[in-house]
C-alpha positions in Angstrom: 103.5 21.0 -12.0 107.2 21.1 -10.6 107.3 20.6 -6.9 108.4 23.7 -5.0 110.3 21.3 -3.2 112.8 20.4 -5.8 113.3 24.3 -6.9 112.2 24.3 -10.0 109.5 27.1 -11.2 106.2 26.8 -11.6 104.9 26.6 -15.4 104.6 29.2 -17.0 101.5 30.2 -18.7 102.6 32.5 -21.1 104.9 30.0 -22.5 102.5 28.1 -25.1 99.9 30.3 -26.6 97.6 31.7 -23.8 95.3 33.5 -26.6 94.0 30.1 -27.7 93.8 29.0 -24.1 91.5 31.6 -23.5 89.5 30.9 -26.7 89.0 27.6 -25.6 87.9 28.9 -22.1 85.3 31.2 -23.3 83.6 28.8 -26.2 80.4 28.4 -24.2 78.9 25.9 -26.7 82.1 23.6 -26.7 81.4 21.0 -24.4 77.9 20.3 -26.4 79.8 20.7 -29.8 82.7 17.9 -28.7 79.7 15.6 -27.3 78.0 16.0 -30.7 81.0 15.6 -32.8 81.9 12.1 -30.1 78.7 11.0 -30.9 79.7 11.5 -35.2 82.7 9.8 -34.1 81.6 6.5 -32.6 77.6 6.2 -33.6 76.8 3.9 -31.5 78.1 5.6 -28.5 74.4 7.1 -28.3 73.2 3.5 -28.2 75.5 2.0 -25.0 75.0 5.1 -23.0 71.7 6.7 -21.7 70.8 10.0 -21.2 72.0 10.5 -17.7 75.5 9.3 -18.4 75.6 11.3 -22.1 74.8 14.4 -19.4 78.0 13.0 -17.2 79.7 13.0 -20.3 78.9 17.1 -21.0 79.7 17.8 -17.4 83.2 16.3 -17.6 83.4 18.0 -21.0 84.2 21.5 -18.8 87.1 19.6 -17.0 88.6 18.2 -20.0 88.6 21.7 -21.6 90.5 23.6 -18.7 93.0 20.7 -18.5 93.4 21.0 -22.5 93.4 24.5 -21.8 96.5 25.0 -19.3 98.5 22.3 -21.5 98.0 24.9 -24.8 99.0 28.1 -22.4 101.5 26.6 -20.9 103.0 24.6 -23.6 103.3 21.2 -21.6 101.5 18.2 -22.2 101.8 16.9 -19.6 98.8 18.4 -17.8 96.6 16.3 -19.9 98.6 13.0 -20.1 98.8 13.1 -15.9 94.8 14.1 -15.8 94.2 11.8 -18.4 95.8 8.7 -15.8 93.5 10.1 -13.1 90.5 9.2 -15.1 90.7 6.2 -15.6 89.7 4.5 -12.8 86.6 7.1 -12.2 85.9 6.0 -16.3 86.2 2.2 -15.1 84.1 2.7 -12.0 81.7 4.1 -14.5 81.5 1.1 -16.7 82.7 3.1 -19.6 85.3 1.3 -22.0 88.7 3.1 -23.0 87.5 2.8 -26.6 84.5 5.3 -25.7 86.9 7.9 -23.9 89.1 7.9 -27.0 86.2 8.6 -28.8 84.9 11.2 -26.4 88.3 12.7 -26.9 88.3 13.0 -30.5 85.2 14.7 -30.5 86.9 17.7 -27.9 89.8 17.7 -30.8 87.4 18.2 -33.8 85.4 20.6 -31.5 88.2 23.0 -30.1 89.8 22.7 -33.6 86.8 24.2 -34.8 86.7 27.1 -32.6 89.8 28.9 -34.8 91.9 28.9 -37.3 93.5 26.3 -39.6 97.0 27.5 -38.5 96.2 27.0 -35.0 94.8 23.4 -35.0 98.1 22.0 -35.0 98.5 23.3 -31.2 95.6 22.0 -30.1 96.2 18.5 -31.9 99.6 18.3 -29.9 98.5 17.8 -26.6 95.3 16.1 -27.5 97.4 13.5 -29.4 99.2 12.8 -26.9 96.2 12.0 -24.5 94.6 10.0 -26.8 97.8 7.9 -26.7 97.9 7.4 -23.2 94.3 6.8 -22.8 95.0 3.9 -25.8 97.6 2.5 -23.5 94.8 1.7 -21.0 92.3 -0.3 -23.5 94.4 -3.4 -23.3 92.8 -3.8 -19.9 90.4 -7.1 -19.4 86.8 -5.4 -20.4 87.2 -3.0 -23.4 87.0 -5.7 -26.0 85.7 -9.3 -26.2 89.2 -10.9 -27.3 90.0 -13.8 -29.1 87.4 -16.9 -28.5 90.2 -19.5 -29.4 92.2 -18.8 -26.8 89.7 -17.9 -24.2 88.6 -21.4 -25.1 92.1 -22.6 -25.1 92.8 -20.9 -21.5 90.3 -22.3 -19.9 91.6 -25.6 -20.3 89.2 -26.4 -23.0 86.3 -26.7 -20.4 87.0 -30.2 -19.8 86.8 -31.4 -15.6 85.4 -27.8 -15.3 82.0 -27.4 -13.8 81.3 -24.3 -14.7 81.0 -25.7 -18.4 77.3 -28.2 -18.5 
């Protein structure tokens, strides 16, 4: 949001396309739709995650909406790239690997998409797309994958005069 400080306005939230905002907002059933279509998604999210984090995952579901939400309305993406930074460290403290919030994300897109029209799936896509890119930006962080073996092996000075290696 611009900064009274500076003197710009605040957004506008007629600017985008309010109706769909406020389709999104009332979908009762959309956070359980997006966790069933994350769960199409990536199959074996069910598997890593147990029940009481797949519920953490429904309850964040209603944040991620309204964020999605005031980006469609107000026409900037920026309120879900900026949330999106903020969750990552809550999503790391969590144990949860950037690979499984992209996932978790494209299940909100193929839920809210479902919620109208074809012609209006190309607003929501916008600012989810642009998320889901910055949320990719963050999976090149030590943890989401297992890397390369070689040159783990390699980096670790091939485990010779190491004691950890017996």
């Amino acid at each position: 949001m611009p900064h009274p400080a500076t003197g710009l306005p605040p957004s506008d939230a007629t600017a985008g396309h309010p109706r769909i905002a406020a389709r999104l907002r009332a979908a009762d059933r959309l956070p359980a739709t997006a966790l069933d279509a994350a769960t199409r998604v990536d199959e074996t999210l069910g598997e890593r995650y147990d029940e009481l984090m797949m519920r953490t995952f429904l309850r964040d579901y209603g944040r991620h909406i309204e964020q999605l939400a005031r980006a469609i309305e107000t026409g900037e993406d920026r309120f879900v790239v900026t949330y999106g930074e903020t969750l990552v460290p809550t999503y790391r403290r969590r144990n949860v690997r950037m690979n499984d919030v992209v996932s978790l994300l494209r299940g909100l897109t193929e839920a809210a998409v479902a919620t109208g029209p074809n012609a209006e799936a190309e607003v929501i896509r916008t600012p989810m797309d642009a998320w889901i890119e910055r949320m990719r930006h963050h999976r090149r962080l030590a943890g989401d994958h297992e890397g390369n073996a070689a040159v783990r092996f390699i980096w670790k000075g091939a485990g010779f005069g190491d004691d950890t290696v017996v």
